[in-house]
Each structure stands twice: as structure tokens, then as C-alpha cells.
C-alpha positions as CSV (number, residue, x, y, z in Angstrom):
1,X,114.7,7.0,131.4
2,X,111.5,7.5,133.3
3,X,111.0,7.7,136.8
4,X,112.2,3.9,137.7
5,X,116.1,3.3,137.1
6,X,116.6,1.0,134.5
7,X,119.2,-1.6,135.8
8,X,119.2,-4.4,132.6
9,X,119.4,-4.6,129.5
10,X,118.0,-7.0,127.0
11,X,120.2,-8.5,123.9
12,X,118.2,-9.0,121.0
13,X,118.1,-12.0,121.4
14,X,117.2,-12.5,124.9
15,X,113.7,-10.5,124.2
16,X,113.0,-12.0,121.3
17,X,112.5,-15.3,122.7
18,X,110.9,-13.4,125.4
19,X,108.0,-11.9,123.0
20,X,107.8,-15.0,121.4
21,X,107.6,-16.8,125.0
22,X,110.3,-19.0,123.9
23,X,112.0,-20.7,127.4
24,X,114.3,-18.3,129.2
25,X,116.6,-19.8,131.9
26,X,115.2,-19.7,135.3
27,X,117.8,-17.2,136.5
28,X,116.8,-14.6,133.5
29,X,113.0,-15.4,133.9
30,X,113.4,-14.5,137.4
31,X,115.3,-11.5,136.8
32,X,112.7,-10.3,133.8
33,X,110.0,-10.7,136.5
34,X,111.4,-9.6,139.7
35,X,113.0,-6.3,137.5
36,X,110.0,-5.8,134.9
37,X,109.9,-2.1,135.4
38,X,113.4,-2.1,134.9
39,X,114.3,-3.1,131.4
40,X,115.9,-1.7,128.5
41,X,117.0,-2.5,125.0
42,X,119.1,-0.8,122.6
43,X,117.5,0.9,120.1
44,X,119.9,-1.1,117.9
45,X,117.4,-4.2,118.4
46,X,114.9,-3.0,116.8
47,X,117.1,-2.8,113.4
48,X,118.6,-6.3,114.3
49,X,115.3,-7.9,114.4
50,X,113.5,-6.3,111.6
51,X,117.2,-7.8,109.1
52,X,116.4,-11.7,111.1
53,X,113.2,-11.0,109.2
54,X,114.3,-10.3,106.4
55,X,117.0,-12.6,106.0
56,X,114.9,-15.3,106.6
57,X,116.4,-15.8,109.9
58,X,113.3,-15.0,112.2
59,X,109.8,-16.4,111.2
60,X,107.2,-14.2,112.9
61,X,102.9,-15.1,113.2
62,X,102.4,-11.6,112.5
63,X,103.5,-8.8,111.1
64,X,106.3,-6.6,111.7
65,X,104.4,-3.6,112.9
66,X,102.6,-6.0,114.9
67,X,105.4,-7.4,116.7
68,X,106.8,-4.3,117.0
69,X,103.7,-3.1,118.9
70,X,103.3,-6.2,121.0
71,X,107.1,-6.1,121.5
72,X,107.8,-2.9,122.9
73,X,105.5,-2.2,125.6
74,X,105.3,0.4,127.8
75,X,107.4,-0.8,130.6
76,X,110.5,-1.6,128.1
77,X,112.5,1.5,127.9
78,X,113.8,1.7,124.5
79,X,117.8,3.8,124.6
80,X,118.8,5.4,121.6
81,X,122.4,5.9,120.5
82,X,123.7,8.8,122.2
83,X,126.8,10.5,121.5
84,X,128.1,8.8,125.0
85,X,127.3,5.7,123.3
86,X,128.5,6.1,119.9
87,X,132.3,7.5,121.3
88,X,132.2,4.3,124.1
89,X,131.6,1.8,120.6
90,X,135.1,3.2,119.2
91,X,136.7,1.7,122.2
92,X,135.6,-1.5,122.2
93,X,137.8,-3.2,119.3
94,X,140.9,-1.7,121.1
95,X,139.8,-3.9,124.6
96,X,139.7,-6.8,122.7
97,X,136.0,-7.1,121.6
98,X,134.9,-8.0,118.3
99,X,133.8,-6.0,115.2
100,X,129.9,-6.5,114.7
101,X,128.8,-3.2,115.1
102,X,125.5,-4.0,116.9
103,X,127.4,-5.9,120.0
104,X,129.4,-3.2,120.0
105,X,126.0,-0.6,119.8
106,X,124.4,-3.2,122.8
107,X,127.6,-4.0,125.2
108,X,128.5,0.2,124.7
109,X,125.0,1.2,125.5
110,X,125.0,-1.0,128.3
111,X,128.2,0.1,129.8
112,X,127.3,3.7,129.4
113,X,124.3,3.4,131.1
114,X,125.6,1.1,133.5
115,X,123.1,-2.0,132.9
116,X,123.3,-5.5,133.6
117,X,123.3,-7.4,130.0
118,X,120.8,-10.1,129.6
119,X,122.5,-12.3,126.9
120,X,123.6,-15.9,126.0
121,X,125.9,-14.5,123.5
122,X,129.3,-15.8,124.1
123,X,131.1,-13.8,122.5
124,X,130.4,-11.0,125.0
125,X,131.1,-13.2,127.7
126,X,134.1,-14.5,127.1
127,X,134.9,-10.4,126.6
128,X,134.2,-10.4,129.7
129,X,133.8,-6.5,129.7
130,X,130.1,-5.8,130.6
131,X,128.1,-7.3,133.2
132,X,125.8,-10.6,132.5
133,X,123.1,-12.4,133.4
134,X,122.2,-15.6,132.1
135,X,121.8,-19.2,133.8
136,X,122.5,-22.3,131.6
137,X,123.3,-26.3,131.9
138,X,127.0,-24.6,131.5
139,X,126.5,-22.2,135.0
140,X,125.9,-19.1,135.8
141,X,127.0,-15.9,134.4
């Protein structure tokens, strides 16, 4: 993971509004700034945002590729799935989390690598297994 400890980690769909420079609660934007050396995203990201394109779901200006390369900078340290990560996933429906297998991929790779998650996704939080960071009109979490 580089010389810097990574200590977040961004849902999908926290940094695609961030590429897209979509608003981001004050709390996360704060976060993103004050910890920019420090970010991560599941390699599982990539896959969920190239099938929102596809799907019709995500309208992009550009191209994929150049998203891709405008979305994945340097400073963004991109975790694959490791086996760590893959064996913690298979224990996640059994503590109550739910079945989409790219959470699971996110919330596993953040709790193997022991990151703060970066996510509005609700499901997650009312989990309430992993670590969060988000700031809405509904509080803090």
C-alpha cells in the first residue's frame, strides 16, 4: 500500500460523485481533503462502475478509459481482492449482512485492511459492522 497508511476507503459511490465533483457532505469533503494521501477503493469499483455504464445507470462526458484515467490517480490506492479478502466476504451473510456480492467485496476489504468506509449506503450502516463516515441532514455516521 505504498509508503503512506491508507486509513479510508471509498464506496463506489462515494468517488463517483467525487470524480464527477458532485456535492459530498461537509464531513466526507473534509475527510477526502484532510486524508488525500490516504484513500483506497476496492478494486471491485472499478467493475461496479463500468456495469452503471452499461446499464444505463451512469451517464459519463467521456469515455470509459477516460474516466478511468482521470478517476484513478495516483494518490488513490486501488486494493485488489486478496485471499484475506475473499475468505472475510464468506462471513459476512452469517453476521447478518446482505447478499450483493460487491458490498460484501467493499465492507470485507475494508475490514481486512482495517479502513474507515466512506459510504451513504444504508444498508451497510444499519449492518453496522464496518466503520463509517458520512455527514447528512439525518446526522453523522
Amino acid at each position: 500500500m505504498g509508503g503512506v497508511a491508507v486509513t479510508h476507503l471509498l464506496d463506489t459511490h462515494a468517488w463517483i460523485r467525487r470524480v464527477l465533483g458532485e456535492p459530498l457532505p461537509s464531513l466526507v469533503e473534509k475527510a477526502l481533503t484532510e486524508h488525500a494521501d490516504r484513500l483506497a477503493l476496492a478494486d471491485v469499483s472499478l467493475w461496479e462502475a463500468a456495469k452503471l455504464v452499461e446499464l444505463g445507470r451512469l451517464q459519463l462526458a467521456v469515455p470509459m478509459a477516460e474516466f478511468f484515467r482521470l478517476a484513478v490517480t495516483p494518490e488513490l490506492t486501488v486494493l485488489p481482492i486478496s485471499p484475506a479478502i475473499a475468505e472475510r466476504m464468506t462471513t459476512l451473510e452469517a453476521a447478518g449482512f446482505h447478499k450483493d456480492p460487491a458490498d460484501q467485496l467493499i465492507v470485507a476489504t475494508a475490514l481486512v485492511h482495517r479502513l474507515r468506509l466512506i459510504s451513504d449506503d444504508v444498508r451497510i450502516r444499519q449492518w453496522g459492522g464496518v466503520p463509517m463516515l458520512w455527514r447528512t441532514a439525518r446526522g453523522d455516521y
